[in-house]
C-alpha positions as CSV (number, residue, x, y, z in Angstrom):
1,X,92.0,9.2,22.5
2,X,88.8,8.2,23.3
3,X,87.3,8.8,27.0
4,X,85.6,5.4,28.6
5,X,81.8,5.9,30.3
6,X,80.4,4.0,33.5
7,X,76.7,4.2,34.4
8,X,74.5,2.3,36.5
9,X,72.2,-0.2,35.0
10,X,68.3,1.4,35.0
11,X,69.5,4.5,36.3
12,X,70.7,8.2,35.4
13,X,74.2,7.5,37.3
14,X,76.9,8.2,35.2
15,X,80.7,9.1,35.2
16,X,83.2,9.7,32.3
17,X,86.8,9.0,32.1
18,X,88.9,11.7,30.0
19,X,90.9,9.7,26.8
20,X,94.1,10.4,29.0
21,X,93.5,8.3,31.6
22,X,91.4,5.7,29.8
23,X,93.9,5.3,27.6
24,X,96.7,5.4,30.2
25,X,94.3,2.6,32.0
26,X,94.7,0.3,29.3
27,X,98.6,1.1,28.7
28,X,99.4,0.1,31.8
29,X,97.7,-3.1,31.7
30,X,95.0,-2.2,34.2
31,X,92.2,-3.8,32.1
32,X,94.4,-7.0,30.9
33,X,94.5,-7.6,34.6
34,X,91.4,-7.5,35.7
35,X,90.2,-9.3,32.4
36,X,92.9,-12.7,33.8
37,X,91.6,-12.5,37.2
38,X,87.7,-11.8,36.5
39,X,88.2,-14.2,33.0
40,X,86.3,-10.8,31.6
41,X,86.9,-9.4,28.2
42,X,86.8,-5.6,28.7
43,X,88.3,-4.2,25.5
44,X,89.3,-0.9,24.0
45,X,86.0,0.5,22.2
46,X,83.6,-2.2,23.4
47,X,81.0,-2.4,25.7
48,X,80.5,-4.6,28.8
49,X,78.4,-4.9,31.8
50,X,80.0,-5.7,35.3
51,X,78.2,-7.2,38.2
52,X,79.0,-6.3,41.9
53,X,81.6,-9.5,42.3
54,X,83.6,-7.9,39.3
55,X,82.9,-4.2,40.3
56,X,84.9,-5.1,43.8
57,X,87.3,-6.7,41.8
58,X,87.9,-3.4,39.7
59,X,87.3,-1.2,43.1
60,X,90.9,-3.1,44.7
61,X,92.3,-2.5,41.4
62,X,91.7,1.3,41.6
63,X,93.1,1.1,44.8
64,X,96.5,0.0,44.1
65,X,96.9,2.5,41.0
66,X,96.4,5.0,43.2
67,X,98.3,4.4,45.7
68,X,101.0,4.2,42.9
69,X,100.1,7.4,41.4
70,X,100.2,8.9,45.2
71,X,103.8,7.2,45.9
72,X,105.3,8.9,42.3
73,X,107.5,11.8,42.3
74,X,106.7,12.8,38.8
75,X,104.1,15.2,38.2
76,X,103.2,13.7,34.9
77,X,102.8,9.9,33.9
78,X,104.3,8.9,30.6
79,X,102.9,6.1,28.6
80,X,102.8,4.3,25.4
81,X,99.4,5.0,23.8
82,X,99.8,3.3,20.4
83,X,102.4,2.4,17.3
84,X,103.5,4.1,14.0
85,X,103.2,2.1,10.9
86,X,106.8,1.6,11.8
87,X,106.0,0.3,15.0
88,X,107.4,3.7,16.5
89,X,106.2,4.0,20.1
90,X,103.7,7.3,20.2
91,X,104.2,8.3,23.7
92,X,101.5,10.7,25.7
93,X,101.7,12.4,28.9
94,X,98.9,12.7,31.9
95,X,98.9,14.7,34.6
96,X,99.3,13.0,37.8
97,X,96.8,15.5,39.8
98,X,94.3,14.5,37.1
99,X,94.4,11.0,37.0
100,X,94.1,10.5,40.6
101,X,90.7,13.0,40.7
102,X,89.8,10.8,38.2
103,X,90.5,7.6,39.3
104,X,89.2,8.6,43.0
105,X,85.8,9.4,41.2
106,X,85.5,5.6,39.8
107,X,86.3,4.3,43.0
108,X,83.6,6.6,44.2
109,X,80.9,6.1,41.8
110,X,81.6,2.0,41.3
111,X,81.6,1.8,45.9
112,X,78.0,3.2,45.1
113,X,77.2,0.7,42.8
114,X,78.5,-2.0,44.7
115,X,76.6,-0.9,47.9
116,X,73.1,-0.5,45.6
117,X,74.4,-4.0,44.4
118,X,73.7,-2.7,41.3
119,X,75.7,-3.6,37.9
120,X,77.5,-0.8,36.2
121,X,77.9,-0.5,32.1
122,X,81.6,-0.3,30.9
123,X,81.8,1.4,27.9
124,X,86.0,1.4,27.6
């Protein structure tokens, strides 16, 4: 699983997602979504740059996952992260603890952005 990277355009800001919770970000349709409202393309292994009117976007998005992840029981989130040849769900686990820290840090680090009104390099 590959982890995703965020950094401010012209500057040494930076913040990494682990391949759990990026993937787990695109299994749950997190990117698909902001991709219909924004009519961005963020893929899986591509490269994109967000400007502060999509970085809020994105930041309200965060918001409502976590929220989610805060109102689960479970102490694990189970997802599909890909297909067998035999089109065989391959199912991974994340920890719940970890992709809030994480997901809290995005929210963090893209606020910043937004209030520098800087844009930030997705690299999903």
């Amino acid at each position: 699983m590959q982890r995703s990277f965020f950094w401010v355009e012209g500057c040494d800001a930076k913040l990494t997602l682990s391949g759990l919770v990026s993937e787990w970000l695109f299994s749950s349709g997190f990117w698909k979504n902001i991709n219909a409202i924004q009519g961005t393309i963020f893929d899986q292994y591509e490269e994109d740059e967000a400007d502060v009117s999509t970085l809020e976007v994105v930041i309200n998005a965060l918001e409502k996952h976590i929220l989610g992840l805060r109102a689960l029981r479970a102490q694990t989130v189970e997802f599909v992260s890909g297909w067998t040849q035999d089109r065989v769900a391959i199912r991974a686990c994340v920890s719940k603890d970890l992709a809030l820290s994480e997901l809290i840090d995005l929210r963090r680090f893209l606020i910043k952005a937004v209030a520098n009104k800087s844009k930030v390099i997705f690299s999903l």
